[in-house]
GUPADREN-506731 format. One line per 2 residues: number of its first residue (from 1); their letters; for each residue x, y, z of N, C-alpha, C. Coordinates in nm, 3 decimals. Layout:
NUM> a> X Y Z X Y Z X Y Z | ... $
***
This chain:
1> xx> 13.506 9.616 9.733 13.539 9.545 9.610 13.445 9.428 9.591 | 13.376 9.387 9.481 13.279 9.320 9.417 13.326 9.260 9.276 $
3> xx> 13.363 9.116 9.305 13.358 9.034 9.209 13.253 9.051 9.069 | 13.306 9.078 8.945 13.230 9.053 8.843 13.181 8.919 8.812 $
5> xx> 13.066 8.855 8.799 13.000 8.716 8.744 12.950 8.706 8.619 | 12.922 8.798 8.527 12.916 8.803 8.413 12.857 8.960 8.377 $
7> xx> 12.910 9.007 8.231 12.888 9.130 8.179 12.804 9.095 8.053 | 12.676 9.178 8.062 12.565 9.188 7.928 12.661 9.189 7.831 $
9> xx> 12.633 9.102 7.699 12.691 9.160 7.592 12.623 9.270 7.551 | 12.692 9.376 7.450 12.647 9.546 7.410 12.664 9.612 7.525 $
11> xx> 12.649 9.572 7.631 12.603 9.657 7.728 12.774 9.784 7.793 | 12.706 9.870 7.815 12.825 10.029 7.870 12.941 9.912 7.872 $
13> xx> 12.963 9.892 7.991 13.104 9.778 8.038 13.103 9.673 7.948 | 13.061 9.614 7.835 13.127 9.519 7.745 13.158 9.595 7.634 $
15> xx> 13.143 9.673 7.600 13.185 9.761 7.485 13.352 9.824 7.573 | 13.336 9.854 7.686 13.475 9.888 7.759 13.573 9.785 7.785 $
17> xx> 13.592 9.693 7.737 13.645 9.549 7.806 13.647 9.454 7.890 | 13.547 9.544 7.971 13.535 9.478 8.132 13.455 9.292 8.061 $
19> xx> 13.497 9.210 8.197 13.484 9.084 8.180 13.411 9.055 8.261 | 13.414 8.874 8.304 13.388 8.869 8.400 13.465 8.778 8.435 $
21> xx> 13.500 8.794 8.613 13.649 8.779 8.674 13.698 8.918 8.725 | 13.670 9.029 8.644 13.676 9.126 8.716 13.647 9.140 8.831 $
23> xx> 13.738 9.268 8.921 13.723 9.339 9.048 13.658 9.477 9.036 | 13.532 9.501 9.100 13.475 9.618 9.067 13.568 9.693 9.198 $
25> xx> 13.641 9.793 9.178 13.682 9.841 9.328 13.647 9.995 9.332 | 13.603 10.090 9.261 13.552 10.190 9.306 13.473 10.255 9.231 $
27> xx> 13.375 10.349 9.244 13.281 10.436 9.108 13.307 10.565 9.124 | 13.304 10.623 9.058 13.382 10.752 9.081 13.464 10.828 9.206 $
29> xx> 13.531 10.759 9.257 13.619 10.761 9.383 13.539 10.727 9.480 | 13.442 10.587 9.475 13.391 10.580 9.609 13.388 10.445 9.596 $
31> xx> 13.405 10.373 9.727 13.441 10.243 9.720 13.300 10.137 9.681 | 13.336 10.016 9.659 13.173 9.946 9.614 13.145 9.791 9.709 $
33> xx> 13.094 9.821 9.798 13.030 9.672 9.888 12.924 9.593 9.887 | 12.820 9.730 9.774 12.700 9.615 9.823 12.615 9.684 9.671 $
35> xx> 12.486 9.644 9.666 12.408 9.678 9.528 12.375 9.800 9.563 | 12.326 9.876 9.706 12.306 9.999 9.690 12.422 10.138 9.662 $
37> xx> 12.553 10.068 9.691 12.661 10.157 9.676 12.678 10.178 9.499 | 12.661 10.044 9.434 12.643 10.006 9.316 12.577 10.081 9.186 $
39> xx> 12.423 10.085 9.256 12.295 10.168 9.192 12.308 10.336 9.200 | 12.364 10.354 9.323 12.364 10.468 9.351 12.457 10.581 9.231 $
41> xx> 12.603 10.513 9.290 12.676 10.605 9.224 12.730 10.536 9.067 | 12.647 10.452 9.042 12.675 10.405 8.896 12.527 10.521 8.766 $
43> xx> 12.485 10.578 8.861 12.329 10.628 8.821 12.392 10.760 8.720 | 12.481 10.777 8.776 12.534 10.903 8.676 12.595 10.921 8.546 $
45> xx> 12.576 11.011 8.460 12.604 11.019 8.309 12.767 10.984 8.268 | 12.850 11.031 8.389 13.018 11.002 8.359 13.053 10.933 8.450 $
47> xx> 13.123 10.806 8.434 13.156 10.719 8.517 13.307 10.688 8.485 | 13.359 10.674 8.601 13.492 10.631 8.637 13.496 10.519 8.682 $
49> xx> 13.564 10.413 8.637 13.541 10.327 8.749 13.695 10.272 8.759 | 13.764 10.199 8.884 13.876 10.122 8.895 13.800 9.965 8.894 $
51> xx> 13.886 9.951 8.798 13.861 9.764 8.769 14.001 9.740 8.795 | 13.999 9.603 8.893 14.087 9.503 8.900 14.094 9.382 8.840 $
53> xx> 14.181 9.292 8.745 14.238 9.264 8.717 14.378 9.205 8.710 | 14.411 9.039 8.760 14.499 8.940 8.753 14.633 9.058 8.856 $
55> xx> 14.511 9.151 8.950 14.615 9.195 9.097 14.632 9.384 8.990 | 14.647 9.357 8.871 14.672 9.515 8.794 14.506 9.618 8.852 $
57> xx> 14.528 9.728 8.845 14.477 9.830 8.835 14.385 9.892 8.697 | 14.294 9.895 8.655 14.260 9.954 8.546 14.195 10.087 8.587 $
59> xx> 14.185 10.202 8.481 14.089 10.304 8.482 14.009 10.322 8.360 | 13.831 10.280 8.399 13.789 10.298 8.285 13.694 10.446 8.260 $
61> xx> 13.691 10.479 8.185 13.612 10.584 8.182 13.460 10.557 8.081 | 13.326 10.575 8.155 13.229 10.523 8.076 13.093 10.620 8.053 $
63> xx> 13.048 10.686 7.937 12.977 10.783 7.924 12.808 10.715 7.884 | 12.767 10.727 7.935 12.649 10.678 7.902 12.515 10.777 7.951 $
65> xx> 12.338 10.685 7.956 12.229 10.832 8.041 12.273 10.769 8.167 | 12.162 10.890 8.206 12.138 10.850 8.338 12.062 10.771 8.331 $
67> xx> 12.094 10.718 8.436 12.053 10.588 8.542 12.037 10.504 8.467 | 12.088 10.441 8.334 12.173 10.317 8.232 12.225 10.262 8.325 $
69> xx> 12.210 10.115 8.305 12.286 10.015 8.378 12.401 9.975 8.292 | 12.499 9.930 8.417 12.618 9.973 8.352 12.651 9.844 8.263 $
71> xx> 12.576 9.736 8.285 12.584 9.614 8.172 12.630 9.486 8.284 | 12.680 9.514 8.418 12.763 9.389 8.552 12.682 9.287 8.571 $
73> xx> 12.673 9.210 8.597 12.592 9.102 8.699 12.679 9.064 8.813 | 12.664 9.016 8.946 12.714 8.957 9.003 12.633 8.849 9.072 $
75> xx> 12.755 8.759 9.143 12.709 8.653 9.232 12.571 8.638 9.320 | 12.568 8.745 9.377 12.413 8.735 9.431 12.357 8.888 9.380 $
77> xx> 12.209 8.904 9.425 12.157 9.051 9.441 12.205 9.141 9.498 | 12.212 9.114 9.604 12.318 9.247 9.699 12.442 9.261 9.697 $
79> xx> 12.487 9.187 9.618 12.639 9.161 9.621 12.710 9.148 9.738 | 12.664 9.070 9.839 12.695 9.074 9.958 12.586 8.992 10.089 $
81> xx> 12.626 8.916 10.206 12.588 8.855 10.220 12.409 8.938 10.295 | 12.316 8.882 10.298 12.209 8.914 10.370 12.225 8.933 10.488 $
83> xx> 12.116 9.005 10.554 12.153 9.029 10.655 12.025 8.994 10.784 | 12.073 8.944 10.871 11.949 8.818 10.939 11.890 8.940 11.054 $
85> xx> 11.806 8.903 11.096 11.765 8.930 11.213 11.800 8.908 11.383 | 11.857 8.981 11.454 11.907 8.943 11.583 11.838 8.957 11.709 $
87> xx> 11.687 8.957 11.701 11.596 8.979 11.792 11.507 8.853 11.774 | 11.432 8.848 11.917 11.385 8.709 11.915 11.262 8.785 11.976 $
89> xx> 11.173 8.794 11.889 11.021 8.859 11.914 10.944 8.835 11.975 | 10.844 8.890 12.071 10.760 8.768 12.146 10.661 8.717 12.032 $
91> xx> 10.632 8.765 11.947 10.545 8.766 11.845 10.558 8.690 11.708 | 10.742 8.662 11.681 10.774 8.649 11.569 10.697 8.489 11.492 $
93> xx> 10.645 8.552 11.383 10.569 8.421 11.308 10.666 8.348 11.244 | 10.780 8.362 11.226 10.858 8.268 11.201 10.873 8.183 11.299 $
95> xx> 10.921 8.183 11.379 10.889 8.125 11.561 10.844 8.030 11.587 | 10.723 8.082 11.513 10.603 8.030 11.518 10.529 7.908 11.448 $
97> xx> 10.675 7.879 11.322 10.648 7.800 11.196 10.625 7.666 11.239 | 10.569 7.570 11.208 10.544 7.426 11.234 10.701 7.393 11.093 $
99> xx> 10.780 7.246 11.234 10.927 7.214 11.156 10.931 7.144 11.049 | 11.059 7.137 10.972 11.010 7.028 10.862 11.021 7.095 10.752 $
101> xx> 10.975 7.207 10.740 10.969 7.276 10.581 11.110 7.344 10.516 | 11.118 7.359 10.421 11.272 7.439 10.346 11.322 7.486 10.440 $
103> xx> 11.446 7.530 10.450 11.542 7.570 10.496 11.524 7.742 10.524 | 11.495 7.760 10.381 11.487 7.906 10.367 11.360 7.981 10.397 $
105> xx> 11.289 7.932 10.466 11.137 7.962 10.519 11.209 8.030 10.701 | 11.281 7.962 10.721 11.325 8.005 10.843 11.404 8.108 10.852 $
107> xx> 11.436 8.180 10.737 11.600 8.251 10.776 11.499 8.406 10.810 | 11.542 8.475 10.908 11.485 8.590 10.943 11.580 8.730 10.874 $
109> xx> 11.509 8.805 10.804 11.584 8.929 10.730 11.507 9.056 10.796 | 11.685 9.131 10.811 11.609 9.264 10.858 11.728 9.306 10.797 $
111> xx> 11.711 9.361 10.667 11.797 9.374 10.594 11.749 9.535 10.530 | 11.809 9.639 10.591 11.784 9.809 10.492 11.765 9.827 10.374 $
113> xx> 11.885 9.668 10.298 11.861 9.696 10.170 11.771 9.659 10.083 | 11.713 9.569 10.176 11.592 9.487 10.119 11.427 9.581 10.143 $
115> xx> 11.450 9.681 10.248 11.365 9.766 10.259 11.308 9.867 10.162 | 11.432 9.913 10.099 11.424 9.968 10.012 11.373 9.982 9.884 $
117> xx> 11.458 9.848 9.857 11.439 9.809 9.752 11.314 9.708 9.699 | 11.274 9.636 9.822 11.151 9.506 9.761 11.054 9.560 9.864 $
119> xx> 11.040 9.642 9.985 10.943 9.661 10.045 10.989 9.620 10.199 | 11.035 9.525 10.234 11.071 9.487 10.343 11.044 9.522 10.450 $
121> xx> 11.016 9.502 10.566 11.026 9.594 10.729 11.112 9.526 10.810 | 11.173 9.635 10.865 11.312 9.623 10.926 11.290 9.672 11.068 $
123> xx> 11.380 9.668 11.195 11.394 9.683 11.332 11.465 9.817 11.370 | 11.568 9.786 11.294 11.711 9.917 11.259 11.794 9.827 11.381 $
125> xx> 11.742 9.728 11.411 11.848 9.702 11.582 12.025 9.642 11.546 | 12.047 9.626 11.383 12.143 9.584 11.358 12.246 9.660 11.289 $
127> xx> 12.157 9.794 11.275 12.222 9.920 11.167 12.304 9.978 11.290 | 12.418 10.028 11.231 12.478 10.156 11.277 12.510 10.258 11.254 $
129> xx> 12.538 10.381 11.327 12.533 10.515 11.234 12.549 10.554 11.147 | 12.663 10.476 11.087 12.730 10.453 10.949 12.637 10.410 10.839 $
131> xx> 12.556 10.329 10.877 12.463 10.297 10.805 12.310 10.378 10.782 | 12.298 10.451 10.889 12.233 10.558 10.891 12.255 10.723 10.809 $
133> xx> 12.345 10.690 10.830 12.423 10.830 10.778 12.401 10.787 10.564 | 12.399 10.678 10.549 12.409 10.623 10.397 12.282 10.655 10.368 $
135> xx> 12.188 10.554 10.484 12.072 10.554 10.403 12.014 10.742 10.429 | 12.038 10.798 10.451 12.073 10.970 10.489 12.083 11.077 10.335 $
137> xx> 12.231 11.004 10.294 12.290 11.056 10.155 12.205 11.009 10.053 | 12.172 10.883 10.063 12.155 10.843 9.932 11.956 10.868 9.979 $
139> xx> 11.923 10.903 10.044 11.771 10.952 10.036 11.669 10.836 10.025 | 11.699 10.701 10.096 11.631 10.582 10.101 11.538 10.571 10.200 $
141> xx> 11.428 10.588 10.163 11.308 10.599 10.191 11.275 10.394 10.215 | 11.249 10.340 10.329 11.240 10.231 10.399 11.152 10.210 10.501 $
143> xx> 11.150 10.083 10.561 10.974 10.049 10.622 11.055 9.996 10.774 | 11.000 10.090 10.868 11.033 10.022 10.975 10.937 9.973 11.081 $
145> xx> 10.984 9.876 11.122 10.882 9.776 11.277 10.927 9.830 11.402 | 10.846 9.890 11.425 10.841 9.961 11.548 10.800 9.935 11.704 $
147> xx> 10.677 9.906 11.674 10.591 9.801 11.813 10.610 9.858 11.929 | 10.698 9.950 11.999 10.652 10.014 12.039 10.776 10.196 12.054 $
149> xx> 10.714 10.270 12.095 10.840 10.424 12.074 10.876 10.372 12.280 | 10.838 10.288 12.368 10.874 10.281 12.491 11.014 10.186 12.466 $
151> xx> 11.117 10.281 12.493 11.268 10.196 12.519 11.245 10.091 12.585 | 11.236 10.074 12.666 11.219 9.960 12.791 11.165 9.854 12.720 $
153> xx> 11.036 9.895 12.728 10.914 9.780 12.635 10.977 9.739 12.503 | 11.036 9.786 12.407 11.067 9.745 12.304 11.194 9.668 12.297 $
155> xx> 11.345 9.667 12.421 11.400 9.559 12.483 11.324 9.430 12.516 | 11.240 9.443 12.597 11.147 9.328 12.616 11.036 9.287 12.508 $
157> xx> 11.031 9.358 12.434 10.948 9.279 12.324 11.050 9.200 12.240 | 11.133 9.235 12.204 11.206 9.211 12.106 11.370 9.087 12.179 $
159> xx> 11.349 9.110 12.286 11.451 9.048 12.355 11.606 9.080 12.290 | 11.645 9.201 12.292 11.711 9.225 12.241 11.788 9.374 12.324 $
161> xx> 11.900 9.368 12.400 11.925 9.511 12.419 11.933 9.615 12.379 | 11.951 9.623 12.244 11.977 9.718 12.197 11.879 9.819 12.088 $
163> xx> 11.739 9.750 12.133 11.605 9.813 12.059 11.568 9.879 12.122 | 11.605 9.952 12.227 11.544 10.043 12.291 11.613 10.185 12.237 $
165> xx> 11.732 10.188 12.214 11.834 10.290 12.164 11.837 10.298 12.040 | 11.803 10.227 11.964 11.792 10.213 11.796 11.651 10.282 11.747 $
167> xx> 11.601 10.337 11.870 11.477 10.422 11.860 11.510 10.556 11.729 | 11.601 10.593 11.840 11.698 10.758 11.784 11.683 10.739 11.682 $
169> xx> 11.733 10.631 11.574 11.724 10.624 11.456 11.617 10.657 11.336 | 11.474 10.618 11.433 11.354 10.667 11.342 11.337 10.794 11.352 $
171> xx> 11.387 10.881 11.440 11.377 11.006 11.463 11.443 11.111 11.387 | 11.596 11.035 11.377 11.712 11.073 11.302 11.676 11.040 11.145 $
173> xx> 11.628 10.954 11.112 11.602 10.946 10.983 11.473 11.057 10.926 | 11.364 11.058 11.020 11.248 11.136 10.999 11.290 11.263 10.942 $
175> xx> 11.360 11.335 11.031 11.441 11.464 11.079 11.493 11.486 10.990 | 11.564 11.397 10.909 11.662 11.444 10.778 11.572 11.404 10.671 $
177> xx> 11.450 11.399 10.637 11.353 11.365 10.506 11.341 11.287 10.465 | 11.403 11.138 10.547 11.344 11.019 10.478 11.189 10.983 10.519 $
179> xx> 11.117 10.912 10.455 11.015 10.896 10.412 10.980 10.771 10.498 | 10.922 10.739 10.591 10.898 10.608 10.679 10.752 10.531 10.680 $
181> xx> 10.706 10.449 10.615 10.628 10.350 10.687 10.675 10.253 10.801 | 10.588 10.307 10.851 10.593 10.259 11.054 10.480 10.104 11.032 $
183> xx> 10.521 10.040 11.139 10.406 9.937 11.152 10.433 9.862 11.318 | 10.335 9.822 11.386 10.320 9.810 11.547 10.254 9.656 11.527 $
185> xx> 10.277 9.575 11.566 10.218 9.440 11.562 10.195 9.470 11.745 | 10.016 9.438 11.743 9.985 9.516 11.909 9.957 9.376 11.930 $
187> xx> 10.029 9.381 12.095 10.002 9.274 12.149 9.947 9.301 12.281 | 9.802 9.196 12.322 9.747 9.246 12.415 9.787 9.257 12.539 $
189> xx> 9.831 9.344 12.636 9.882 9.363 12.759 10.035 9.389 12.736 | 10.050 9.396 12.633 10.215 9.443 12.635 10.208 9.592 12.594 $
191> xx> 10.184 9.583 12.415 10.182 9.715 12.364 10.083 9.800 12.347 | 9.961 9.755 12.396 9.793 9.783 12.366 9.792 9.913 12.430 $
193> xx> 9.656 10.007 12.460 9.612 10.083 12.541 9.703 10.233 12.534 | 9.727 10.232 12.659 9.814 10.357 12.684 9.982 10.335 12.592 $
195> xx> 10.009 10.223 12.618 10.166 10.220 12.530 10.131 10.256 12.375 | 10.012 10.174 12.329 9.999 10.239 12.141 9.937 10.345 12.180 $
197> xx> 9.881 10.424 12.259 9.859 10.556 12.254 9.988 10.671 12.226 | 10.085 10.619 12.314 10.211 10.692 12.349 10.270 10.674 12.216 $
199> xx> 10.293 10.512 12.119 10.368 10.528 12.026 10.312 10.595 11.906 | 10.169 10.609 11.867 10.106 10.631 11.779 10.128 10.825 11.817 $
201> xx> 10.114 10.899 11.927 10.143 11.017 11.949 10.304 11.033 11.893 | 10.380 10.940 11.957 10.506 10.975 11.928 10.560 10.994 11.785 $
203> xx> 10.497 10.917 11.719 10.532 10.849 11.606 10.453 10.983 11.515 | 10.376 11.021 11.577 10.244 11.153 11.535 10.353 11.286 11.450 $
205> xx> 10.455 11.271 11.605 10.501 11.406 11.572 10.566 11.430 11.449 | 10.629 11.260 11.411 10.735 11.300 11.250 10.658 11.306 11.172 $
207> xx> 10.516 11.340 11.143 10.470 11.391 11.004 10.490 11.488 10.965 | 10.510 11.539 10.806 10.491 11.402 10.696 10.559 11.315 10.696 $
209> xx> 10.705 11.318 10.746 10.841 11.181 10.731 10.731 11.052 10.739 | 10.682 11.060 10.878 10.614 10.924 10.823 10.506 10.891 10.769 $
211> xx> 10.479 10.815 10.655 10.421 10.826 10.593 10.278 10.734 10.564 | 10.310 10.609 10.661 10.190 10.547 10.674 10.228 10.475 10.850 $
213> xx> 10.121 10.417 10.923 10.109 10.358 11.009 9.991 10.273 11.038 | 10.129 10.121 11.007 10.007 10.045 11.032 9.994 9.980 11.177 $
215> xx> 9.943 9.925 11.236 9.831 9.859 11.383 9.805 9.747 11.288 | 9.903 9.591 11.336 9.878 9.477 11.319 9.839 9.364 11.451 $
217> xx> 9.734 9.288 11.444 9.659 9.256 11.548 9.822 9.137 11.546 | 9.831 9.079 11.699 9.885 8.974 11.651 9.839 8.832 11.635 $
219> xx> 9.951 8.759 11.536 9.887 8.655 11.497 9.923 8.534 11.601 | 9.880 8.435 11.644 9.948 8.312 11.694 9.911 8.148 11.671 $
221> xx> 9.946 8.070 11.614 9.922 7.976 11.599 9.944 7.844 11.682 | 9.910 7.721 11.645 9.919 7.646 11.756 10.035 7.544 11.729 $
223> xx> 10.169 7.604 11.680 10.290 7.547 11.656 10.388 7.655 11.792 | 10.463 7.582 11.852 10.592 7.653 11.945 10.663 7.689 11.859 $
***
């Protein structure tokens, strides 16, 4: 369920009554949490939707083209909060920032939906199957940071337990036709040599799924 913040005038949903104050609570029997649940199943020519309302129930029914926006705005872009990063990189240039500057220069995103949608590169170390399985259905083609296909090594790069097992995921996504740009930020004596040999082979086998691979030198500056 997703708070309405304001509705286009003319637009599909202001010609239907919808307000804003509204409760968006489902699109054609499927529930709504975030902008990609939103885009997705709002994309279609007949729409159902349950709007809430002062605790009441509404059913609206809304005919419009495809992939017409349905006229909503809400509170933020994703309709929902961002989603940060939980790995502490040996590499990370945020890290790396000299202190002092905005607030929002620091916040780290490894966010699927932001992959998608603006370009982003992501870890997958915070997704779960569930979330796999979505970006699956809905055919979201996304950019992942890889650095290295060695479980072990990619725990220790990333300082993070659970990047070594969140591997499966690029595999699992490949496998079912999503579309992957890969990228390796090589660091010398960690991921160099024989390890980017191994990931660049590994990474070999999901073509076409993946679709580009980049080899980024790393950067380091003279801020802790």
């Amino acid at each position: 369920m997703v708070k309405i913040n304001s509705v286009i005038p003319e637009s599909p949903a202001f010609r239907h009554g919808i307000v804003s104050g509204d409760i968006l609570d489902k699109i054609n029997g499927h529930n709504v949490k975030d902008v990609l649940d939103y885009m997705y199943y709002a994309a279609d020519t007949s729409i159902d939707l349950v709007i809430l309302r002062d605790g009441e129930s509404m059913d609206i029914h809304i005919e419009k083209d495809e992939y017409d926006d349905l006229g909503l705005e809400f509170e933020t872009f994703l309709m929902d909060n961002k989603q940060s990063c939980s790995n502490k990189c040996v590499f990370c240039f945020i890290d790396q920032m000299p202190k002092g500057m905005r607030e929002t220069l620091y916040f780290k995103d490894d966010d699927a939906r932001l992959s998608f949608l603006q370009g982003n590169y992501v870890t997958l170390t915070n997704l779960k199957q569930s979330d796999i399985d979505r970006i699956i259905e809905m055919k979201l083609n996304i950019n992942v940071s890889v650095h290295t296909t060695n479980p072990e090594l990619r725990v220790k790069m990333m300082h993070n337990r659970f990047a070594g097992e969140k591997l499966k995921f690029i595999w699992q996504l490949a496998e079912n036709g999503i579309k992957l740009n890969c990228q390796i930020v090589c660091c010398p004596g960690l991921n160099d040599g024989d390890e980017l040999r191994r990931s660049l082979t590994d990474l070999g086998s999901l073509m076409p799924n993946i679709t580009s691979m980049a080899v980024v030198p790393v950067g380091v500056t003279k801020f802790p």
